[in-house]
Jmol script that loads the backbone (N, CA, C; Angstrom):
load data "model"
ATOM      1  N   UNK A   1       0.837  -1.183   0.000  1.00  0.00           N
ATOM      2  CA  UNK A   1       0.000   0.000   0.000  1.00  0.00           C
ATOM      3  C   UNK A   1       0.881   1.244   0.000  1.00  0.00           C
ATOM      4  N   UNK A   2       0.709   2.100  -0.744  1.00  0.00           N
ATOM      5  CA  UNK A   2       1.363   3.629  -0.599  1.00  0.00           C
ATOM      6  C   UNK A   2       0.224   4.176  -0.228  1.00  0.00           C
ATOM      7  N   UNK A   3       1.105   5.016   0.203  1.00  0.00           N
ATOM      8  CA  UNK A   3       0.459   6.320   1.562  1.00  0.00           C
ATOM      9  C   UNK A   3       1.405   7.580   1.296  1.00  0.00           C
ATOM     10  N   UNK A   4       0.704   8.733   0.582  1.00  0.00           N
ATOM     11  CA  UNK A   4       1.132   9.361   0.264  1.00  0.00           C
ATOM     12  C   UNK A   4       0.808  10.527   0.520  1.00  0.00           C
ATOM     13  N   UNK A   5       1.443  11.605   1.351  1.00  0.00           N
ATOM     14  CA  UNK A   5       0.970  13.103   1.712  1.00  0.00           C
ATOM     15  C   UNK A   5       0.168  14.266   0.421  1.00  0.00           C
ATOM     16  N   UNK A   6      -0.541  14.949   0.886  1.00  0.00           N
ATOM     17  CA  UNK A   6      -0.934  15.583   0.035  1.00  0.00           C
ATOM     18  C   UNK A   6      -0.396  16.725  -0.408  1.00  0.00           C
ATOM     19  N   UNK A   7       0.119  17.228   0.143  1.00  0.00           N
ATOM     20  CA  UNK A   7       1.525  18.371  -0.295  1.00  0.00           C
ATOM     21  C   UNK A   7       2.852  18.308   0.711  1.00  0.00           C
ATOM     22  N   UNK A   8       3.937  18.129  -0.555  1.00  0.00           N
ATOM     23  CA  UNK A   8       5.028  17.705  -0.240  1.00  0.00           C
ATOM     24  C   UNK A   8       6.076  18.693  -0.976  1.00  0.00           C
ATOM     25  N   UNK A   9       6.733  19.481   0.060  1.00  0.00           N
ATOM     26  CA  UNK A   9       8.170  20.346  -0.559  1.00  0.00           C
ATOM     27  C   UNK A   9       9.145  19.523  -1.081  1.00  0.00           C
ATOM     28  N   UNK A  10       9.325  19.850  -2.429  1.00  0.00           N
ATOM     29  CA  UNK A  10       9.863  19.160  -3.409  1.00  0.00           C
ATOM     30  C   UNK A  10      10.851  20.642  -3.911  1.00  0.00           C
ATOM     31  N   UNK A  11      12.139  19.971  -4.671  1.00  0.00           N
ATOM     32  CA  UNK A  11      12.622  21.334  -5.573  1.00  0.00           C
ATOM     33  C   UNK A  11      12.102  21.006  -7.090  1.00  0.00           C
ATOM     34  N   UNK A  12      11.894  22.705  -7.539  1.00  0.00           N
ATOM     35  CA  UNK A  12      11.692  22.391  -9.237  1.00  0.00           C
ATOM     36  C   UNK A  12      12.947  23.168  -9.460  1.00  0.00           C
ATOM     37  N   UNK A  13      13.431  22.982 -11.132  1.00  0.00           N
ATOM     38  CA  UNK A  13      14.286  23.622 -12.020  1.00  0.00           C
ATOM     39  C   UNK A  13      13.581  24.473 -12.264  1.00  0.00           C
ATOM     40  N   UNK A  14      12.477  24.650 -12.712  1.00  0.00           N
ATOM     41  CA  UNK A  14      11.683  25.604 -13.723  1.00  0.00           C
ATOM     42  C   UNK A  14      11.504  27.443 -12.608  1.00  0.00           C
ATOM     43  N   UNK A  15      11.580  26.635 -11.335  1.00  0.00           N
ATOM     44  CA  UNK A  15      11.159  28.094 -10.528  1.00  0.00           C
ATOM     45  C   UNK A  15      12.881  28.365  -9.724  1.00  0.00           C
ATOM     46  N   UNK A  16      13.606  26.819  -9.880  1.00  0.00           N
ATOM     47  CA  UNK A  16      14.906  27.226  -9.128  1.00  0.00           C
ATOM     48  C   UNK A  16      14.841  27.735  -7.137  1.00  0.00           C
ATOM     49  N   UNK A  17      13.380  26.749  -6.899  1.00  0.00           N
ATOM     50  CA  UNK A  17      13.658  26.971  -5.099  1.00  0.00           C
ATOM     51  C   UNK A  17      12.555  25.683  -4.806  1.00  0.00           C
ATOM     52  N   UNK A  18      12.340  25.722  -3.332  1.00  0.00           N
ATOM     53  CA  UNK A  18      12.436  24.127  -2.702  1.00  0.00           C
ATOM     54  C   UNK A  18      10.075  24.749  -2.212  1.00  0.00           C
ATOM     55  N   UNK A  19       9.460  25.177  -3.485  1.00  0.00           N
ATOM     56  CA  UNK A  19       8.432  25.468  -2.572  1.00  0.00           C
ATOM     57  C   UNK A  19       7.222  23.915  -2.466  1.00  0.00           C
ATOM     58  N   UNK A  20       6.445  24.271  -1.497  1.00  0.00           N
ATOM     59  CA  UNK A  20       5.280  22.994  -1.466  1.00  0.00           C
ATOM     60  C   UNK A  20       4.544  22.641  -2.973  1.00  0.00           C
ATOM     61  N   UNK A  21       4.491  21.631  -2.923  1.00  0.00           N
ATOM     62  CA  UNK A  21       3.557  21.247  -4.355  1.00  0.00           C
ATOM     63  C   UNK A  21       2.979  20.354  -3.407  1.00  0.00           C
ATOM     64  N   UNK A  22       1.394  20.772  -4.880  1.00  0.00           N
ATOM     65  CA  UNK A  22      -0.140  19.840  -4.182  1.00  0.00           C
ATOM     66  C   UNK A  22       0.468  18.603  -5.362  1.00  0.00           C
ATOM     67  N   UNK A  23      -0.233  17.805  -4.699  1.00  0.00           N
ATOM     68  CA  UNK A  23       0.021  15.912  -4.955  1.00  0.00           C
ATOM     69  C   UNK A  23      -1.792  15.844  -5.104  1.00  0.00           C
ATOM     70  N   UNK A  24      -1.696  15.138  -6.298  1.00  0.00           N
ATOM     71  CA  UNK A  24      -2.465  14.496  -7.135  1.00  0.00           C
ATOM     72  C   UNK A  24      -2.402  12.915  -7.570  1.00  0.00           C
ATOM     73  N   UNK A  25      -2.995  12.280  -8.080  1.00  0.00           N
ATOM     74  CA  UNK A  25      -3.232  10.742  -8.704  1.00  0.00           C
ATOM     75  C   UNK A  25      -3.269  11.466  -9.997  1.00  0.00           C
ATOM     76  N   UNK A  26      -2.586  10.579 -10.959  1.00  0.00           N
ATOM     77  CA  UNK A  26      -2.785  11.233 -12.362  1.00  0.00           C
ATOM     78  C   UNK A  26      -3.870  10.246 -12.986  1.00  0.00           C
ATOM     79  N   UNK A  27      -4.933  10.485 -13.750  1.00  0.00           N
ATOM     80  CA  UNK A  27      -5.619   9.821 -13.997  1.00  0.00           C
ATOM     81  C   UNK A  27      -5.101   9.228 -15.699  1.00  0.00           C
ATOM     82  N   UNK A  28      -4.461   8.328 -16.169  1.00  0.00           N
ATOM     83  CA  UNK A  28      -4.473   8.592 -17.575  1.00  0.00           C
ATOM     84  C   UNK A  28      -5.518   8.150 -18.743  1.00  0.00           C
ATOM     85  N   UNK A  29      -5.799   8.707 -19.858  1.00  0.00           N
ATOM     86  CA  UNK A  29      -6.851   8.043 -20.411  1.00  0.00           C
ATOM     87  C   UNK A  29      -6.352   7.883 -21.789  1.00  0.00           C
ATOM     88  N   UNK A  30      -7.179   7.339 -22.579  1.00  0.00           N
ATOM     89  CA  UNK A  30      -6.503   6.836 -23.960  1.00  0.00           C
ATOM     90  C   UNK A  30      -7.056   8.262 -24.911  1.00  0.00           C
ATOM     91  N   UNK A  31      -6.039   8.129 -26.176  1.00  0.00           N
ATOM     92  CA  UNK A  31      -6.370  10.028 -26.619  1.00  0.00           C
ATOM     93  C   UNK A  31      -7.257   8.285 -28.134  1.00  0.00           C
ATOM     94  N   UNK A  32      -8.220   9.478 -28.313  1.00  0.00           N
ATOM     95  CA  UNK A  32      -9.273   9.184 -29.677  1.00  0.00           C
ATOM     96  C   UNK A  32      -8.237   9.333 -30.885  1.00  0.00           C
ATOM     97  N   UNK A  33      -7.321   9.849 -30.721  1.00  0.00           N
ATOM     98  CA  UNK A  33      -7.009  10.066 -31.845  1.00  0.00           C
ATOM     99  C   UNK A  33      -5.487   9.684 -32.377  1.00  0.00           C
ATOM    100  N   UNK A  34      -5.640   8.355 -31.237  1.00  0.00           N
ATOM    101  CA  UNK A  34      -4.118   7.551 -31.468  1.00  0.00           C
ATOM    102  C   UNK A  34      -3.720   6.972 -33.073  1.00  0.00           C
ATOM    103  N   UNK A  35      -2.922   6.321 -33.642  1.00  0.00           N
ATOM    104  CA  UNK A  35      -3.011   5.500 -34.906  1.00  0.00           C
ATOM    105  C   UNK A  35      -3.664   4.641 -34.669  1.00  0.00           C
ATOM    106  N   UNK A  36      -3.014   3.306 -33.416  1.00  0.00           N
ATOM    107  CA  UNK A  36      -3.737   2.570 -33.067  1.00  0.00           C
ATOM    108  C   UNK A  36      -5.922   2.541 -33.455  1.00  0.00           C
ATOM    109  N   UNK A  37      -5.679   3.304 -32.632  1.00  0.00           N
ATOM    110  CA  UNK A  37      -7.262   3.696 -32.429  1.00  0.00           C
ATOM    111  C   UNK A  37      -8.078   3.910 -33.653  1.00  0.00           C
ATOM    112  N   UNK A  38      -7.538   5.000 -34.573  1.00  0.00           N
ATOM    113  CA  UNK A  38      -8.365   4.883 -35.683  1.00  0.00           C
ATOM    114  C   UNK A  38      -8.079   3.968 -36.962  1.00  0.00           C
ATOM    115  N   UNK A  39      -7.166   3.323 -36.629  1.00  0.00           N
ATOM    116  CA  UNK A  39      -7.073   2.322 -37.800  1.00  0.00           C
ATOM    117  C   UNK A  39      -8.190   1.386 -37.179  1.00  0.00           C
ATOM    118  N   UNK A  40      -8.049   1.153 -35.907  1.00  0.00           N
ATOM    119  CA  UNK A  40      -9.300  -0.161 -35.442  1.00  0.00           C
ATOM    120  C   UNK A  40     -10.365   0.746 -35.361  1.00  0.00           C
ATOM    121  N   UNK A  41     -11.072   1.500 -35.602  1.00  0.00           N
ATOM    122  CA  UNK A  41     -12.127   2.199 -35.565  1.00  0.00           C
ATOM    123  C   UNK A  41     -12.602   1.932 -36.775  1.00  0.00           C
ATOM    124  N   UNK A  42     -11.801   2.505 -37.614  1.00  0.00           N
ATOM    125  CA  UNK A  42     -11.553   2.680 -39.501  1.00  0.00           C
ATOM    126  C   UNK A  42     -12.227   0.805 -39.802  1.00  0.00           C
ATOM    127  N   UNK A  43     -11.753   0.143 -39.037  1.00  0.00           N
ATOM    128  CA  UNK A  43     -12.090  -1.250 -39.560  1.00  0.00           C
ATOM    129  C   UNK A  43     -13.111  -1.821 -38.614  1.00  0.00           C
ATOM    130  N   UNK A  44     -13.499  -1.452 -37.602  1.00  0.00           N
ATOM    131  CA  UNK A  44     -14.652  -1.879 -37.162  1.00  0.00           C
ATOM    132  C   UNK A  44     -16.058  -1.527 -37.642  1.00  0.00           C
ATOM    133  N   UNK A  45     -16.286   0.092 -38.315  1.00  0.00           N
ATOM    134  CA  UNK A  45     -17.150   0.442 -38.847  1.00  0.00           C
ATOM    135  C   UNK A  45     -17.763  -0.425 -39.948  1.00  0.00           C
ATOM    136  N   UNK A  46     -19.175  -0.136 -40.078  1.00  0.00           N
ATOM    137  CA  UNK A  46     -19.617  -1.268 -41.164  1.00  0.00           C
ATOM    138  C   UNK A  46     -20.223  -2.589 -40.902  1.00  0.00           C
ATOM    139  N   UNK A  47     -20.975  -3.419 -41.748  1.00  0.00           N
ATOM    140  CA  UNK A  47     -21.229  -4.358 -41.410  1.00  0.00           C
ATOM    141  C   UNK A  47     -19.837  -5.644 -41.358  1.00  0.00           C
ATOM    142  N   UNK A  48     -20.286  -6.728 -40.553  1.00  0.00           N
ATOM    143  CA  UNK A  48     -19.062  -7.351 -40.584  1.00  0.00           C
ATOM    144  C   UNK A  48     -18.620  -8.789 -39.339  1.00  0.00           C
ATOM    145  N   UNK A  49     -19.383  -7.599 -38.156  1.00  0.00           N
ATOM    146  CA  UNK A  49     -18.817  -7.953 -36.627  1.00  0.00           C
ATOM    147  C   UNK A  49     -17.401  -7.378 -35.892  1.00  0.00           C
ATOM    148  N   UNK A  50     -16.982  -8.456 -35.531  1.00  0.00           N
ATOM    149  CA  UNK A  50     -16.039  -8.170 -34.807  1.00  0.00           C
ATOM    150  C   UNK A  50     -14.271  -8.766 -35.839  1.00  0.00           C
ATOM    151  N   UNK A  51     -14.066  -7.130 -35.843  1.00  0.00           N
ATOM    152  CA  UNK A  51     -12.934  -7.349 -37.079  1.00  0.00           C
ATOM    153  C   UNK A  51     -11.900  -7.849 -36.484  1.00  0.00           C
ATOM    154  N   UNK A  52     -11.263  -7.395 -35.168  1.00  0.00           N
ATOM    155  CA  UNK A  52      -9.862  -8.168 -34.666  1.00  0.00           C
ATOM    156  C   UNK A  52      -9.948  -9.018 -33.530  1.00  0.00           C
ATOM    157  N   UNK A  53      -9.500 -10.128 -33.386  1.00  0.00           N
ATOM    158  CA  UNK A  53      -9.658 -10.349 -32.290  1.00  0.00           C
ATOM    159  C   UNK A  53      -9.717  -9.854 -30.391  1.00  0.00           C
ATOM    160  N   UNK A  54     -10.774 -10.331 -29.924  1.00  0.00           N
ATOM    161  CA  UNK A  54     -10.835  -9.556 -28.295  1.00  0.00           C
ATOM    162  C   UNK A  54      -9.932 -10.176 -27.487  1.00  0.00           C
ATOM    163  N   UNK A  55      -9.395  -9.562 -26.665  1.00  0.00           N
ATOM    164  CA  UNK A  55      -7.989  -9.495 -25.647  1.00  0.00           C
ATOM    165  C   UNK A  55      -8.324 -10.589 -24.805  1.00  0.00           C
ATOM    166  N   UNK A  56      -8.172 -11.935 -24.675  1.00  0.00           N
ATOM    167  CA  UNK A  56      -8.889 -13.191 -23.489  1.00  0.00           C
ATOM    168  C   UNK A  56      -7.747 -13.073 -22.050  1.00  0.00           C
ATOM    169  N   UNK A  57      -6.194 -12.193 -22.301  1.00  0.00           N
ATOM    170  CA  UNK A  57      -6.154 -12.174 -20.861  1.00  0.00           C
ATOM    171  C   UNK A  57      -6.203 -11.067 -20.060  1.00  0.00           C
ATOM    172  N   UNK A  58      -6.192 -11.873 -18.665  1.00  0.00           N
ATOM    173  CA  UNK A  58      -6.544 -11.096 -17.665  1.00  0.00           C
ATOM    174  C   UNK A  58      -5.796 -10.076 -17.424  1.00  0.00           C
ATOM    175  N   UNK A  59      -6.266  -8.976 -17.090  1.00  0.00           N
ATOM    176  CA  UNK A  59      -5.571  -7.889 -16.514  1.00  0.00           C
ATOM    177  C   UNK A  59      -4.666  -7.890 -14.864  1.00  0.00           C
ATOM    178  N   UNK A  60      -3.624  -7.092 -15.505  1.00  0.00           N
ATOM    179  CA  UNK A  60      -3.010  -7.136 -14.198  1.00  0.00           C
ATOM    180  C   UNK A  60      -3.287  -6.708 -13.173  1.00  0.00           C
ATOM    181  N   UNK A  61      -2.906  -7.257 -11.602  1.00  0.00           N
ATOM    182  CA  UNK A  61      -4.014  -6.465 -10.342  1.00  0.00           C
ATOM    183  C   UNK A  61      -3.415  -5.938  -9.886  1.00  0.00           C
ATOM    184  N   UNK A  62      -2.155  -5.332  -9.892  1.00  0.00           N
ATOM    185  CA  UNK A  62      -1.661  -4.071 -10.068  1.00  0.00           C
ATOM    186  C   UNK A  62      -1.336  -2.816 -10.818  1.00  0.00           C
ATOM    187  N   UNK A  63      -1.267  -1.406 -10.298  1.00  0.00           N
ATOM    188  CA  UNK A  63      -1.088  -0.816 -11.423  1.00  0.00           C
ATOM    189  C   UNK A  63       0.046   0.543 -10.893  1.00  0.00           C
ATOM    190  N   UNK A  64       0.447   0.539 -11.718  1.00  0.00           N
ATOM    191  CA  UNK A  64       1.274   1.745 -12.039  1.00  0.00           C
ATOM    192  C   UNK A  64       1.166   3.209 -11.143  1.00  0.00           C
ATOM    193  N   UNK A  65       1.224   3.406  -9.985  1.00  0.00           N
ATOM    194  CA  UNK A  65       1.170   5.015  -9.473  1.00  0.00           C
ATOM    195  C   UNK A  65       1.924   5.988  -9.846  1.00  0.00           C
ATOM    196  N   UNK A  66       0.952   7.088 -10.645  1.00  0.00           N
ATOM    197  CA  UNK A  66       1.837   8.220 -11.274  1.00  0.00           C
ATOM    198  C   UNK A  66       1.165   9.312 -10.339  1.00  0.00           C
ATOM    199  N   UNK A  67       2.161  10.169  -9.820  1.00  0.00           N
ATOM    200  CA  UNK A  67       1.676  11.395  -9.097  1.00  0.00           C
ATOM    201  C   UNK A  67       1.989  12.526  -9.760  1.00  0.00           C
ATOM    202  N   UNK A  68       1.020  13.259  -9.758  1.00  0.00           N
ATOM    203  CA  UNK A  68       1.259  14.502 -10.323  1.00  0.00           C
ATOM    204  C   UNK A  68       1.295  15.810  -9.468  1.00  0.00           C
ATOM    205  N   UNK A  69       2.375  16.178  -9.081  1.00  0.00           N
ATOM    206  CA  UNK A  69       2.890  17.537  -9.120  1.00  0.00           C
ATOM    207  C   UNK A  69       2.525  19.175  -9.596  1.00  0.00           C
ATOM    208  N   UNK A  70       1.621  19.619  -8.481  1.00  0.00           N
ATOM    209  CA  UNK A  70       1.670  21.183  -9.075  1.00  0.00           C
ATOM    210  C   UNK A  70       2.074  22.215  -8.249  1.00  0.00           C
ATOM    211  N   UNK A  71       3.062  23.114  -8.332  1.00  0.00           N
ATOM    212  CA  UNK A  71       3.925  24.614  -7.951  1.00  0.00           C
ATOM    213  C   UNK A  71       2.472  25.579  -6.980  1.00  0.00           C
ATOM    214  N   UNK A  72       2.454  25.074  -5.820  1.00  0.00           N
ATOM    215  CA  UNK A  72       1.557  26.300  -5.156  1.00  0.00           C
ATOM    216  C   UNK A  72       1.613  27.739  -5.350  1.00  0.00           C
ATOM    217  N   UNK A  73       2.846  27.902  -5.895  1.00  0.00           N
ATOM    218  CA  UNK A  73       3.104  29.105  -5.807  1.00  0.00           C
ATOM    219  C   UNK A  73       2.304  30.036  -7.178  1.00  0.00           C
ATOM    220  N   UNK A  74       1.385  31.155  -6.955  1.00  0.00           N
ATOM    221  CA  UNK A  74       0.643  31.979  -7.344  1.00  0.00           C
ATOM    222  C   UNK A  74       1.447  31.841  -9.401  1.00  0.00           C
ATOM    223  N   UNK A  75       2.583  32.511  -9.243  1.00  0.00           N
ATOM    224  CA  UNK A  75       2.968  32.945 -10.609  1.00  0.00           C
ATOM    225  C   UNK A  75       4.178  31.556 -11.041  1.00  0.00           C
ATOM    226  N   UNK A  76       3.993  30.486 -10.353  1.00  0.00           N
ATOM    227  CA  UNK A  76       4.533  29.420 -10.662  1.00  0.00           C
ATOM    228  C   UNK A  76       3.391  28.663 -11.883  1.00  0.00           C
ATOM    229  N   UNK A  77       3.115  27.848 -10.575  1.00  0.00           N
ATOM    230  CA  UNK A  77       1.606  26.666 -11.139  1.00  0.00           C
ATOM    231  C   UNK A  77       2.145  26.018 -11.839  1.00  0.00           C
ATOM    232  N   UNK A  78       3.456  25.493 -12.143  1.00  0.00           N
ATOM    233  CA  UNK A  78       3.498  24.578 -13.064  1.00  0.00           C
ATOM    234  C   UNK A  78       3.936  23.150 -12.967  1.00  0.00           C
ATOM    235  N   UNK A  79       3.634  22.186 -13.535  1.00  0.00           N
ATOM    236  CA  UNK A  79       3.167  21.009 -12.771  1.00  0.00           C
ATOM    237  C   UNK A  79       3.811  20.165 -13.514  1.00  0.00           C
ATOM    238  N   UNK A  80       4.626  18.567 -12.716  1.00  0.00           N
ATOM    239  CA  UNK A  80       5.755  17.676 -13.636  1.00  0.00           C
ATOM    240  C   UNK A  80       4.796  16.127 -12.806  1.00  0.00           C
ATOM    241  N   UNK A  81       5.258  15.043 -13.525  1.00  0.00           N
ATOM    242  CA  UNK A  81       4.657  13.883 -12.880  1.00  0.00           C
ATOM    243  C   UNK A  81       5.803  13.304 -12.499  1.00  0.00           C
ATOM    244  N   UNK A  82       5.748  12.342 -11.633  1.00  0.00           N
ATOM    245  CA  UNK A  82       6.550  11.216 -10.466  1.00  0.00           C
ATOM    246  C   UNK A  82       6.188   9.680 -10.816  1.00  0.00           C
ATOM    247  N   UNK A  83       6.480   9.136 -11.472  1.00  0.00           N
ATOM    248  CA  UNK A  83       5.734   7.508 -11.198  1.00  0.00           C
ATOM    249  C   UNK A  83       6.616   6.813 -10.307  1.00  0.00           C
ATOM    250  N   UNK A  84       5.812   6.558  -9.383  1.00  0.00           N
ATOM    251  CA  UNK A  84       6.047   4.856  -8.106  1.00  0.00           C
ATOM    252  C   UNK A  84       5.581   3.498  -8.656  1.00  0.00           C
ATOM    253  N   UNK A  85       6.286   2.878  -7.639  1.00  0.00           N
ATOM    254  CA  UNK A  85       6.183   1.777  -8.042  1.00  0.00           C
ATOM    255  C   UNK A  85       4.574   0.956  -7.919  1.00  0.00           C
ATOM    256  N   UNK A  86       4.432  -0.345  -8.104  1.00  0.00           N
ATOM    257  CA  UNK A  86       3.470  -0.776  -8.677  1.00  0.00           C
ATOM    258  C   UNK A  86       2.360  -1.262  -7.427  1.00  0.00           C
ATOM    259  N   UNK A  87       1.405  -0.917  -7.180  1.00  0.00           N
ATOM    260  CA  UNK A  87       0.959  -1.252  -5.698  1.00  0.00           C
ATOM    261  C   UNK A  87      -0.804  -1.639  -5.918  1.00  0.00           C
ATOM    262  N   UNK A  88      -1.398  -2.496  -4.789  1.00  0.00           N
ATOM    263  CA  UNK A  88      -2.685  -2.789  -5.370  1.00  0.00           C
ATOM    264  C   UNK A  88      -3.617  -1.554  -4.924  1.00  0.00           C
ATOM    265  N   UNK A  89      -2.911  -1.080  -3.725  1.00  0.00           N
ATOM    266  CA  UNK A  89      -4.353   0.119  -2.921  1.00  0.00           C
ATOM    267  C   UNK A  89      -2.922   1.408  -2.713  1.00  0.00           C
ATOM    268  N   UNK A  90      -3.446   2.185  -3.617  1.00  0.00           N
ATOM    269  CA  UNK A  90      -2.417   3.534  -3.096  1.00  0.00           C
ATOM    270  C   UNK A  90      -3.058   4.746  -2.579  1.00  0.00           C
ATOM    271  N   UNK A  91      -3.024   5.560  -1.235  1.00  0.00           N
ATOM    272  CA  UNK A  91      -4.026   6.379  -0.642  1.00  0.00           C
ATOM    273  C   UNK A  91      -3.231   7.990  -0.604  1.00  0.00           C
ATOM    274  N   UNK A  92      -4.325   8.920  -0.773  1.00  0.00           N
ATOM    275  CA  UNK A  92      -3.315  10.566  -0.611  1.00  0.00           C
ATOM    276  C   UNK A  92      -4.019  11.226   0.775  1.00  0.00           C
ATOM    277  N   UNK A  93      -2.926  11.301   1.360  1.00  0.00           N
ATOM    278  CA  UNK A  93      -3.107  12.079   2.652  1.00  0.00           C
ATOM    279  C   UNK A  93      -4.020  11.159   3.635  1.00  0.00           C
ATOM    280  N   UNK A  94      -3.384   9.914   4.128  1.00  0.00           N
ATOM    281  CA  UNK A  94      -4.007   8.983   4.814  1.00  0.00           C
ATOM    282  C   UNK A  94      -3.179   8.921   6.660  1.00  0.00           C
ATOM    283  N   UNK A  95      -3.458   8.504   7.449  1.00  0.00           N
ATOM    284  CA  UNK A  95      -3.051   8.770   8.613  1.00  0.00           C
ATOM    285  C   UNK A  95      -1.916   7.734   8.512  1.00  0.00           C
ATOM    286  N   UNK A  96      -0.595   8.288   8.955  1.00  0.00           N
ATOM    287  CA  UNK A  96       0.802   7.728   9.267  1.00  0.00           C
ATOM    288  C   UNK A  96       0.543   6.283   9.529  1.00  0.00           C
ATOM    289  N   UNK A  97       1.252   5.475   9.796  1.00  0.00           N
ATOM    290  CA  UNK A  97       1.230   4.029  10.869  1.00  0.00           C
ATOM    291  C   UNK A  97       2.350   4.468  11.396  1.00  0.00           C
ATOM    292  N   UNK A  98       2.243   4.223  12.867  1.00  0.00           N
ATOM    293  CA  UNK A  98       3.323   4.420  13.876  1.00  0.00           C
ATOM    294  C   UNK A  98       3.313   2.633  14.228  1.00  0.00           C
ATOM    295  N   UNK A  99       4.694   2.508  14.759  1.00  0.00           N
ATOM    296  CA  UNK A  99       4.975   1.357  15.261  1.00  0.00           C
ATOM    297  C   UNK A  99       4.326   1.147  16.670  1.00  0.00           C
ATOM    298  N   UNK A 100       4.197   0.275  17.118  1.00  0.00           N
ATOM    299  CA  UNK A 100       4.004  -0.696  17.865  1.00  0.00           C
ATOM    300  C   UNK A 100       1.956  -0.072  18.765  1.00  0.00           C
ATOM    301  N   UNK A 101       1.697   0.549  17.861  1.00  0.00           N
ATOM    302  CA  UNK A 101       0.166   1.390  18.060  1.00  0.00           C
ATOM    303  C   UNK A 101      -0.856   0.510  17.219  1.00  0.00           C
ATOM    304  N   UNK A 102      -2.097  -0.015  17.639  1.00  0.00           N
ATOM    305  CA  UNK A 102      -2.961  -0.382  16.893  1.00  0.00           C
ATOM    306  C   UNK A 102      -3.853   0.624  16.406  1.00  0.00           C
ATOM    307  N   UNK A 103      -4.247   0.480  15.327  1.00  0.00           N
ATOM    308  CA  UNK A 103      -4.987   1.269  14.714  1.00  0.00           C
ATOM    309  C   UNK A 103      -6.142   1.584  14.750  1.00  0.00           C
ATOM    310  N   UNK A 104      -6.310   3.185  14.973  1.00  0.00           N
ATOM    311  CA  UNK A 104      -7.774   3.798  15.626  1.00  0.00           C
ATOM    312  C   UNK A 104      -8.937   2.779  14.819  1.00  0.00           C
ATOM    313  N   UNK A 105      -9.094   1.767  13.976  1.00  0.00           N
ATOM    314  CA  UNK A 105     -10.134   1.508  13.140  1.00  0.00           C
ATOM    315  C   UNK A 105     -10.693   0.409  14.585  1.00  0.00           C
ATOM    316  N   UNK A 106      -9.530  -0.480  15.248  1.00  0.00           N
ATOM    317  CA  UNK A 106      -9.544  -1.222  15.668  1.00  0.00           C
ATOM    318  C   UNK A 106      -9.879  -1.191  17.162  1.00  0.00           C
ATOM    319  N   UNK A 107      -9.556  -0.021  17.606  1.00  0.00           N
ATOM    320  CA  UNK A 107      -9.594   0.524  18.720  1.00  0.00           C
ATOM    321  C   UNK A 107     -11.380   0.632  19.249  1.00  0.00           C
ATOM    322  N   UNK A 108     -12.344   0.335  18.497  1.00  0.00           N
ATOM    323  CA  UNK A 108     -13.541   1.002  19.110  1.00  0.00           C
ATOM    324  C   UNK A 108     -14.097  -0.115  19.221  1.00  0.00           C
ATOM    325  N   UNK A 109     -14.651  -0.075  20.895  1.00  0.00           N
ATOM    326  CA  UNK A 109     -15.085  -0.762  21.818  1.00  0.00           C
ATOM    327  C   UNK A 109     -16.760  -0.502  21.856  1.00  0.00           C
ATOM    328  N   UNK A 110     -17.331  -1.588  21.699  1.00  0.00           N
ATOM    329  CA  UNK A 110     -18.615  -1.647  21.858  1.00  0.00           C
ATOM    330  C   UNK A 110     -19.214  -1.929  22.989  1.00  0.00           C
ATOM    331  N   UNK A 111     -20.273  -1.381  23.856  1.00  0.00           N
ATOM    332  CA  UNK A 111     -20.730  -1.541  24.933  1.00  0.00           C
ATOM    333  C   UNK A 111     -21.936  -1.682  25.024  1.00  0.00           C
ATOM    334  N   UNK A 112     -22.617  -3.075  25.094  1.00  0.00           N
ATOM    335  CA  UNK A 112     -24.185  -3.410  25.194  1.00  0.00           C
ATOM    336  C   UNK A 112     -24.650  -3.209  26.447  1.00  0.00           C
ATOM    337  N   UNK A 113     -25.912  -1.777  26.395  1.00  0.00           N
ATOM    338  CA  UNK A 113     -26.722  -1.968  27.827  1.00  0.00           C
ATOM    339  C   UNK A 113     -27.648  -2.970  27.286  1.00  0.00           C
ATOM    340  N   UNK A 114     -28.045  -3.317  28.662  1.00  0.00           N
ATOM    341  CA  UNK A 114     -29.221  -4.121  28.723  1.00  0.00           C
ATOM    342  C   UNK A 114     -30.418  -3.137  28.889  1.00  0.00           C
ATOM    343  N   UNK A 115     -31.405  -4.842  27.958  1.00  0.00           N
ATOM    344  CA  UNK A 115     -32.467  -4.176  27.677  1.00  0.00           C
ATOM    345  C   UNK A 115     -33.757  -4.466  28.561  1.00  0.00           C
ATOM    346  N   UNK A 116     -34.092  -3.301  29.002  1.00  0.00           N
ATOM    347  CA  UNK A 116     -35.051  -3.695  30.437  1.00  0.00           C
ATOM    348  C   UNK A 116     -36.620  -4.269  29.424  1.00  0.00           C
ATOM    349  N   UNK A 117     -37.004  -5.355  30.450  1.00  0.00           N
ATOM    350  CA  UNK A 117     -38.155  -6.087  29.718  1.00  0.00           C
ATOM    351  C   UNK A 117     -39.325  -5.269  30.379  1.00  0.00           C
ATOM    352  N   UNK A 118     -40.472  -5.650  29.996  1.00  0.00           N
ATOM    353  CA  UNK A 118     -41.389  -4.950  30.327  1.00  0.00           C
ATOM    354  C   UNK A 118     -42.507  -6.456  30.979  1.00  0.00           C
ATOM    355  N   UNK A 119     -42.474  -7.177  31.194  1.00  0.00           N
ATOM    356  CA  UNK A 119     -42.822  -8.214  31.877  1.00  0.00           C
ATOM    357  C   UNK A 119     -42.907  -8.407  33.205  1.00  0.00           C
TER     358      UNK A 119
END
end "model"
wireframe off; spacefill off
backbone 0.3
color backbone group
């Protein structure tokens, strides 16, 4: 699991000093207008079915964490990405783990009153 702060003083080149940048998840998506893409577009159109074969394996259950980076600073703002390594659950701005402390999730104690009968 990564656990990752939500703004973290980092240095840039571009501004030449050490200020806070906000931390992001980069989301990536596929562009419409790859080669890939419209050649299989180009050949799916039409009657026909299914022109290339569909992908039968499984996807991997990990993935790739890319963080993205942006310059708090007013006349900065300008923003670079980070990729980490490969993890199944990655969280931004989640509470530390300290050693030898169980965790507040675990910590809460339930207490049943009793229930007076009416008999």
């Amino acid at each position: 699991m990564a656990n990752v702060p939500k703004t973290r003083w980092t240095v840039f080149q571009k501004c030449g000093k050490h200020p806070p940048h906000k931390v992001t998840q980069y989301k990536g998506k596929d562009s419409l207008y790859a080669q890939e893409k419209r050649c299989y577009d180009r050949k799916q159109s039409g009657y026909g079915g299914q022109a290339k074969p569909v992908l039968c394996k499984k996807a991997e259950t990990t993935e790739k964490i890319v963080l993205k980076f942006e310059c708090v600073e007013p006349n900065c703002r300008s923003k670079r990405m980070l990729a980490i390594k490969r993890c199944k659950h990655s969280e931004l701005g989640g509470d530390k783990k300290r050693k030898g402390q169980a965790s507040r999730s675990k910590l809460h104690i339930f207490v049943m009153k009793p229930i007076k009968s009416c008999g």
